[in-house]
Phi, psi and omega in degrees: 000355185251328146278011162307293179317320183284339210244308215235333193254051124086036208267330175298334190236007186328309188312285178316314179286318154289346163052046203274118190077023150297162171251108181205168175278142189219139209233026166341146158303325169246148173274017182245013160292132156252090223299156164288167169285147190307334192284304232269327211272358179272357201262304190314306174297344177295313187315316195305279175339297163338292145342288162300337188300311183319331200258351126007278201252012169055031173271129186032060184293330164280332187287283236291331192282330191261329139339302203272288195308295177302308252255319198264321181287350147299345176252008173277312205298311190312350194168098200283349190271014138258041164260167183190168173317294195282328169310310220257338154328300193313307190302313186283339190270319188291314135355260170323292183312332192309319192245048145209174214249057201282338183292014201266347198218133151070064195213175225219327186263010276192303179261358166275309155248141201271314193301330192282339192260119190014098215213167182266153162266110154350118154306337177293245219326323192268338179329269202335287157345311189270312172344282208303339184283318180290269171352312214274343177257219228001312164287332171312305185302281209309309184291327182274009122359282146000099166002286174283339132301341164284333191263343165114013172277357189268336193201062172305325189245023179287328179304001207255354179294143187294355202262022175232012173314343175279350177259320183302330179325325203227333192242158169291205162277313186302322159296316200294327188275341195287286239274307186259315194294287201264296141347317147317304179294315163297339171286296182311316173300305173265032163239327167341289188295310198285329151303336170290325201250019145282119188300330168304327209262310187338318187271346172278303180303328187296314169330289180257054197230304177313292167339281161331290219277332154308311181305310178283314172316346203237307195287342202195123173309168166165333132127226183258038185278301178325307191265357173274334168299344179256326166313289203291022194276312193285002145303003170278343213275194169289149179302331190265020181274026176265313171289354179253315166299342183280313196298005192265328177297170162279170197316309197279022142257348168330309181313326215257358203268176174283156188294147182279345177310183199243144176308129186302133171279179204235151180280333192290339170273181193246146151213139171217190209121119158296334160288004186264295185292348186258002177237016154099359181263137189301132177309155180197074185308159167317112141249208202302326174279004184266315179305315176286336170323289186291328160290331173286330201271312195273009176261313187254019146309287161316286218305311169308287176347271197293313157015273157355287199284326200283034172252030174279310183302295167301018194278018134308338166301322183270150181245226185280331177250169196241117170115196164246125172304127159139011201243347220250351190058049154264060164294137197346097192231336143255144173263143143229171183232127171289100156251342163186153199217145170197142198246122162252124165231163190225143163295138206240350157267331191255315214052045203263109182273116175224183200242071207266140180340109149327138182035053154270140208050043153215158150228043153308151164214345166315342188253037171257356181257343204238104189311287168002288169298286193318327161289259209328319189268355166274336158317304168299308183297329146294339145308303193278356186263359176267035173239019155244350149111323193283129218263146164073009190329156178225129168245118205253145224206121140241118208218093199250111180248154169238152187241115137085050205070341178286165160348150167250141210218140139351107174223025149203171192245135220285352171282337189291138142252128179310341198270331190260352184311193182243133142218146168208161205276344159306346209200147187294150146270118230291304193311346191283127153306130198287196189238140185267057156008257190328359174257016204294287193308346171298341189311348195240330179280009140319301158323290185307316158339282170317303173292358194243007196220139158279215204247010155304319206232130177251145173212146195254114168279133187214159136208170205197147199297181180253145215070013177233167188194125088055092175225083162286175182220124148298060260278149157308285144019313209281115167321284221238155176196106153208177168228150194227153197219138188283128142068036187204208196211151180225177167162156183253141164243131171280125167302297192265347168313292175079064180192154174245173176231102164244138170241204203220127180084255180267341198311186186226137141316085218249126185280163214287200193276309167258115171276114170311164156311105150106038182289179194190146188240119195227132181230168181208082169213144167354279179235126200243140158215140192221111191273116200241112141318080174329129175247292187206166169063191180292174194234185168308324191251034181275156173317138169333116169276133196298014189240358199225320190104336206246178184244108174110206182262190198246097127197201212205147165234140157266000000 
């Protein structure tokens, strides 16, 4: 974590990330969070730092844990678009250090009190401790599970990375993502942990858990969770494997290793037993810090277990996926692509319709997946447009994501104003649009579709409920433009033209050479795909233009 602070929870870039005394949108978990003024959030990240350090060098070690602990689930709570799975690990491990007795070996505070100096640990730290690690690979496997992950769609084009040329020798690309990328993962997952805590197994697993986690450092921004996954592996092992490695050194490095001796007892531990009395230790049945020790371990134990699990409660939260990412261990087991977002707002007096950038006043992107962000940030954005004269705004969302290879869909619905809407952290969200499941099996003549066109031509897939409609821009640039429809009829219309290009069945609609301003490609079919032929300049998937939200030239489908 002290390399961490600097790096993922942003104390090198504090100026940038808070933007302090800007007018911007902010995604707190409550909405009465608030960032410090910057001189005070720089006082803070010192503190955090300060804290890990402490807890590091075992120095004033419960202060350095409270230290550590307050500073960062406030700056966690503070901003739900940077979670994720190992934040919120970090947050739960500081916790845990806060209540157990990590200062007991090679500690600072150790050479200060001899009872502190290499002394026994409550076995409930390592219970907890090893839990929570055993949880963090196990539920990951129970979620890849998944469909979409078994069948190899969550993480398609990981196979295309260099570190796996060594499998492509013997497997295709394709194989290589079912069998090792997604088959791998699932394996390593739901077997780690039962592999770590077996003295047989322990030394294989420890291979390949290291290996893995070597892998995701190359494979993934993820900051420093891959090497806090590999620190946490010798908690399986026996408590006494720091003296038994030392003793493998020579005589004249010893002085500098922690001492070899066999440990001192502890008031915090129990000991009964005759093998307790033949080594000079007092009999000493559970008391009172021992009983809470063991309630806690088994409380919060459950409490992990069920996490996961809660989002029959929360279910304002949930979307195509259930929750807010980080709680649930659904390491990337969804992917998504974005092809077009558009911000509508109406004067709610004049009724004057305009257009805004995505994700103007955040720098954020997150709050295009989550309703939750999404009400907060039409909330700020109706705050903030009325320093633009519009009065009362209503702000409208179109938002098309594809998950995991499908179709690109809809995924709120784009008729709702958002500032007015319903949400409560209690209740489906009325506005979410379903994820259209039942189209799932087309992914592979999707596939097939995609692989038949050269490395010229982008072509974009969609579907969409009835009575909505589709209105994209198009770059000039783009050479060849058409749209083709599965079993239905397609064509394109020109606003200026006032004529259509139409075909029939399978056949393809191929729009004119220069597409006008606001021409529009409209089909009624199953499966709509739309082919752009690259010349020069933007494509399909180019950034938005900032006064309209949209990318390119004017059209549209239905």
């Amino acid at each position: 974590m002290a390399l961490d602070i600097p790096q993922e929870r942003g104390l090198s870039y504090l100026d940038h990330k808070y933007l302090d005394g800007l007018e911007v949108c902010r995604f707190p978990l409550v909405n009465f969070l608030e960032p410090l003024p910057l001189d005070w959030m720089y006082l803070l990240y010192a503190v955090m730092l300060l804290g890990a350090l402490g807890i590091m060098l075992g120095c004033c070690y419960r202060l350095s844990c409270l230290l550590f602990m307050l500073p960062y689930w406030y700056v966690f709570f503070l901003d739900k678009t940077a979670w994720n799975n190992h934040s919120y690990l970090y947050g739960l491990l500081g916790f845990q250090l806060t209540l157990m007795d990590a200062n007991r070996y090679w500690s600072m505070d150790g050479l200060r009190d001899p009872r502190k100096r290499n002394a026994h640990v409550p076995l409930w730290n390592y219970t907890v401790l090893r839990m929570q690690i055993f949880i963090v690979y196990f539920i990951a496997g129970i979620k890849k599970l998944d469909a979409d992950w078994v069948e190899g769609y969550s993480m398609g084009s990981l196979s295309r990375h260099w570190l796996f040329d060594p499998f492509k020798l013997v497997l295709s690309e394709e194989m290589t993502s079912l069998l090792v990328v997604h088959g791998g993962g699932l394996m390593l997952d739901l077997t780690a942990g039962y592999l770590l805590f077996f003295d047989a197994t322990r030394p294989a697993a420890l291979v390949f858990v290291s290996y893995f986690h070597c892998m995701n450092s190359q494979l993934f921004s993820i900051g420093m969770f891959s090497y806090t996954m590999l620190a946490t592996s010798p908690l399986f092992c026996s408590p006494d494997w720091p003296r038994r490695l030392g003793a493998r050194f020579p005589a004249c490095l010893r002085r500098l290793l922690p001492s070899l001796e066999p440990p001192q007892p502890s008031e915090a531990c129990v000991y009964e037993g005759p093998k307790h009395k033949d080594r000079g230790r007092g009999e000493r049945g559970p008391g009172l810090r021992q009983k809470l020790g063991a309630l806690f371990t088994v409380l919060y134990v459950l409490e992990q277990l069920f996490l996961p699990y809660s989002h029959f409660i929360t279910q304002g939260y949930n979307n195509w996926t259930n929750g807010l990412y980080g709680y649930s261990w659904d390491m990337m087991v969804h992917s998504r692509s974005h092809q077009h977002v558009k911000i509508t707002y109406r004067d709610g007096v004049t009724g004057e319709l305009g257009y805004l950038n995505p994700g103007v006043f955040t720098q954020s992107r997150r709050w295009k997946d989550h309703a939750d962000m999404l009400k907060q940030y039409a909330t700020c954005l109706s705050r903030l447009l009325h320093n633009y004269n519009v009065s009362q705004p209503e702000i409208y969302f179109d938002i098309w994501v594809s998950i995991n290879d499908r179709f690109q869909q809809r995924l709120f619905d784009p008729q709702v104003d958002i500032v007015r809407a319903e949400w409560s952290p209690f209740r489906h969200t009325p506005w979410l649009k379903p994820l259209l499941v039942d189209l799932s099996p087309w992914r592979a003549k999707l596939q097939e579709i995609e692989s038949s066109l050269d490395n010229q031509t982008e072509v974009v897939f969609i579907a969409d409920f009835p009575g909505l409609h589709l209105e994209n821009f198009v770059s000039e640039d783009l050479a060849t433009r058409a749209c083709s429809a599965e079993g239905g009829a397609s064509w394109w219309r020109s606003s200026q033209e006032q004529r259509n290009h139409a075909a029939e069945g399978d056949k393809t609609a191929a729009a004119p050479r220069r597409v006008p301003q606001g021409a529009h490609a409209v089909a009624r079919a199953l499966l709509l795909h739309v082919r752009l032929r690259q010349h020069h300049g933007r494509g399909p998937g180019a950034e938005p233009d900032p006064a309209t939200g949209a990318a390119g030239q004017g059209a549209e489908w239905h």
